[in-house]
N, C-alpha and C positions, 0 to 999 in steps of 0.2 A: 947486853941485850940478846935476846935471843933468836935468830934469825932464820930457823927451823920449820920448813910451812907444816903447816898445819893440816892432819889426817882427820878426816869425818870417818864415821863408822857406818858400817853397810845401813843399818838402822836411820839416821842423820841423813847419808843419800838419799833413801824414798821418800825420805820425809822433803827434801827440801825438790823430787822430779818425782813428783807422785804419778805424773802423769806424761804426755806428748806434750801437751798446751807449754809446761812449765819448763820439756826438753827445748822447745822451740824459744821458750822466750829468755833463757840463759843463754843460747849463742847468738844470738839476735842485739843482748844486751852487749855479750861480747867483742861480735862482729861492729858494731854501728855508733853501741854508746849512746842510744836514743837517737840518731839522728842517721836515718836509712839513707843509703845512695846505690845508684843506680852502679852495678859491678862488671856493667856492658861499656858505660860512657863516663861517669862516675857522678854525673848530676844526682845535686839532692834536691829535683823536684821530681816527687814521688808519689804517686797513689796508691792508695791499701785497695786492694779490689779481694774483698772475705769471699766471695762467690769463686772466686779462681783457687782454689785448694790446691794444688800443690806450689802453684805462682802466684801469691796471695799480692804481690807489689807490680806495681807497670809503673817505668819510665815515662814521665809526660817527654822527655826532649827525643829521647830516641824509641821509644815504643814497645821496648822489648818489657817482658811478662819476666821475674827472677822471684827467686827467696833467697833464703837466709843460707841454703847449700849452694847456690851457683857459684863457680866459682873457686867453688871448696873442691877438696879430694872427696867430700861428699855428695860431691854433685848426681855422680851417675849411682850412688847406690841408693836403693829401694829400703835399707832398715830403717826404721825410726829413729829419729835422733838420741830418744833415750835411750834405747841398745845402745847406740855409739855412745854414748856419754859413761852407762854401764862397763862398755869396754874401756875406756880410757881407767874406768875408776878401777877397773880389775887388773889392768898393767901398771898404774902407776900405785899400787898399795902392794902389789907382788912382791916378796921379799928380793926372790932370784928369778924374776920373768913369770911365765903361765902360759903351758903349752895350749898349743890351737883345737887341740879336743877336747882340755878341759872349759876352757869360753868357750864354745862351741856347745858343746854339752850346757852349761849353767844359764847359756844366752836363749838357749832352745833356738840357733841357726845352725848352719851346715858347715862344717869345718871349714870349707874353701871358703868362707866368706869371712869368716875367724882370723 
């Protein structure tokens, strides 16, 4: 048996995160497994509120406003989830790593944030 995960091709990536919507709903699916909990209290009585873009979910028990980054190491950064999913996909297919001015450069961010 072969136990070797499995490499997509840069081509296979945009295909399957064409977009943010698709960035957001792959760590969503991730994070939760269909079933959203509150990452403040951890209740899963949850409201989708679409009107609140960047805190699209509110806690009915505790009230707090969260997405799909709270909580995360991506909580406080501002790039879109599909950069960050780009990057992962650019360090974990790197043969020997990928220095921070080359993502940087390919990601069209600022090295510091690379």
């Amino acid at each position: 048996m072969n136990d070797k995960p499995k490499t997509v091709s840069l081509y296979q990536f945009f295909e399957r995160f064409p977009n943010e919507e698709a960035a957001r709903q792959y760590f969503e699916r991730n994070r939760w497994n269909g079933e959203v909990s509150c990452p403040h209290c951890g209740s899963l009585s949850v409201a989708s509120v679409k009107s609140m873009k960047p805190m699209p979910y509110r806690c009915r028990d505790c009230r707090q406003h969260f997405s799909v980054r709270t909580g995360t190491v991506l909580a406080e950064s501002r790039l879109p989830l599909q950069k960050w999913l780009m990057a992962i996909y650019m360090m974990t297919t790197a043969r020997k790593g990928i220095p921070s001015t080359q993502m940087a450069r390919e990601l069209g961010i600022t090295q510091k944030s690379a």
